[in-house]
C-alpha positions in Angstrom: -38.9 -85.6 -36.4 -41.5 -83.1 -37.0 -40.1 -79.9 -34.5 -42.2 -76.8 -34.5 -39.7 -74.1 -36.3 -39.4 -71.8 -33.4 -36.8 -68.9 -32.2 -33.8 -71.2 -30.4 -34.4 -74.6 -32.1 -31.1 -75.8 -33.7 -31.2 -78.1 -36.5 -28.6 -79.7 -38.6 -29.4 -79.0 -42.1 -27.5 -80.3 -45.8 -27.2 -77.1 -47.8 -27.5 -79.1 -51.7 -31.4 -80.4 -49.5 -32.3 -76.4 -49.1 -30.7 -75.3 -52.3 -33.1 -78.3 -53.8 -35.9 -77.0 -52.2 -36.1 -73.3 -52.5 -34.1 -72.1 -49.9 -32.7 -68.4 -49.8 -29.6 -67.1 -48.9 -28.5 -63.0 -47.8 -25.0 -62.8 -47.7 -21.4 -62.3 -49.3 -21.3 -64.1 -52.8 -17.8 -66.1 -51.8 -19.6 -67.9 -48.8 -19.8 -71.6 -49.1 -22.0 -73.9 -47.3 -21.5 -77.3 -46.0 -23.8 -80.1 -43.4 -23.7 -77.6 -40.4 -26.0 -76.3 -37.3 -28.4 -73.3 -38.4 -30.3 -71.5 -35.4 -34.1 -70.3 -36.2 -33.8 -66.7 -35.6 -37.8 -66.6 -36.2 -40.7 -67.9 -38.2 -43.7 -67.6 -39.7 -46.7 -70.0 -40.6 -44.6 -71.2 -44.0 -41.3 -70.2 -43.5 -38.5 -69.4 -40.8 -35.0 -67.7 -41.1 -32.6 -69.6 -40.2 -28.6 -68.3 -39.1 -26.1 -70.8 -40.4 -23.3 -71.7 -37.1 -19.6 -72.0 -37.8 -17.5 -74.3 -35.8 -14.6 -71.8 -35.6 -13.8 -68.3 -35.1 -13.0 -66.2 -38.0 -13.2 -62.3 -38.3 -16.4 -60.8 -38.0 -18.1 -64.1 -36.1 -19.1 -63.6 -32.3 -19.3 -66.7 -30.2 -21.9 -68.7 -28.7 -22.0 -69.2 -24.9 -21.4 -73.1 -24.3 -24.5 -72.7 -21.5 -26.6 -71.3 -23.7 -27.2 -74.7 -25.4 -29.3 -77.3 -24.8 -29.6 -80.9 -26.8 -27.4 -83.9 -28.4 -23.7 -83.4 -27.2 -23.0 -83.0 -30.6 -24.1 -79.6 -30.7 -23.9 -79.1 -27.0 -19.9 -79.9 -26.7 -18.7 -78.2 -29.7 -18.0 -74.7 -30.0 -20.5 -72.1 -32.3 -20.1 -68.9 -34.2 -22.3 -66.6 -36.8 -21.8 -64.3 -38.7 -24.3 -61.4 -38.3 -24.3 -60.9 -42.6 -25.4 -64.8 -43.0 -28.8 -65.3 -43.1 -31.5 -68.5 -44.7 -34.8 -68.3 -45.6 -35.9 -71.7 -45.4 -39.9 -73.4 -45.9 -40.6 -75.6 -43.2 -40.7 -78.5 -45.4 -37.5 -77.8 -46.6 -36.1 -77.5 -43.2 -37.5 -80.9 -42.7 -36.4 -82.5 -45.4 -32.8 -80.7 -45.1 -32.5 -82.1 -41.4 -33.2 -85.4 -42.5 -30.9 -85.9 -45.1 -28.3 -84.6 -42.6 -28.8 -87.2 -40.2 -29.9 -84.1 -37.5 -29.9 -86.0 -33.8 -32.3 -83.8 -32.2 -35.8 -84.6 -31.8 -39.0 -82.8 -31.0 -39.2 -84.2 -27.5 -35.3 -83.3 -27.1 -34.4 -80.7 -29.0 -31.1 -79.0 -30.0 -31.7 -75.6 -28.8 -30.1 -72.1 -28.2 -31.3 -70.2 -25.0 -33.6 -67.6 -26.6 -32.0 -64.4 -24.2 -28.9 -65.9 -27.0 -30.7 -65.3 -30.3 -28.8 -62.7 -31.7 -31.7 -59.5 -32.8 -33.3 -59.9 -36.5 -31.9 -55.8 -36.5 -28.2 -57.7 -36.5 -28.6 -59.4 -40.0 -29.5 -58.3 -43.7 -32.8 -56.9 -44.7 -35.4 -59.0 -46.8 -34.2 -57.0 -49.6 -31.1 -58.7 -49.6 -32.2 -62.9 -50.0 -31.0 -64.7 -53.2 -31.4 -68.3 -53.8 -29.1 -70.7 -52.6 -26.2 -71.8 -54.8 -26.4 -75.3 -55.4 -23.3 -77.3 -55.1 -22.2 -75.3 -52.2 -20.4 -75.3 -48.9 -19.8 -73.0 -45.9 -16.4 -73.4 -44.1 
């Protein structure tokens, strides 16, 4: 399942994997994370951010067009919001290993992805200055 970490690729990922691994995490200190879709936003030879997706609206979340996806019908029929101050720095390893353990159904000849005119702008989400590492234990609802 080796996918090149690109802007639009969706992977599953389990948060205690990234937390294990050295993930980082900008955001409010009361978010929780749980087995959910992230979104590569972009990414560089060793790392990428990623933007975790919510399965329900909530204030402050914006919607993902239902056209704009492309994959499994598990992420293709279900509905998907972000939250512009939630961002993941994840290594691509990590990413890897994080997919794997949970149980991600895309694959790098068909993968999960979001149309990239969809990828929200990097200028919508929190600075560098603002990544923390990853609780452990944690879940995003």
């Amino acid at each position: 399942m080796a996918h090149v970490h690109a802007p639009g690729l969706v992977l599953r990922f389990d948060p205690q994997t990234l937390s294990d691994h050295g993930a980082t995490f900008a955001g409010s200190d009361d978010t929780e994370f749980s087995t959910q879709y992230f979104v590569c936003l972009e990414s560089t030879a060793k790392d990428a951010l990623w933007i975790p997706l919510f399965a329900g609206p909530r204030p402050g979340r914006k919607g993902i067009a239902a056209a704009a996806k492309s994959g499994h019908a598990q992420w293709t029929r279900n509905s998907s919001f972000y939250d512009a101050g939630h961002l993941c720095r994840i290594g691509h390893k990590a990413a890897q290993k994080a997919a794997e353990a949970a149980r991600d159904h895309s694959t790098s000849k068909a993968p999960n992805r979001l149309a990239l005119e969809h990828v929200p702008p990097r200028a919508e989400f929190p600075d560098d200055s603002a990544f923390r590492p990853m609780a452990s234990g944690a879940t995003i609802r």
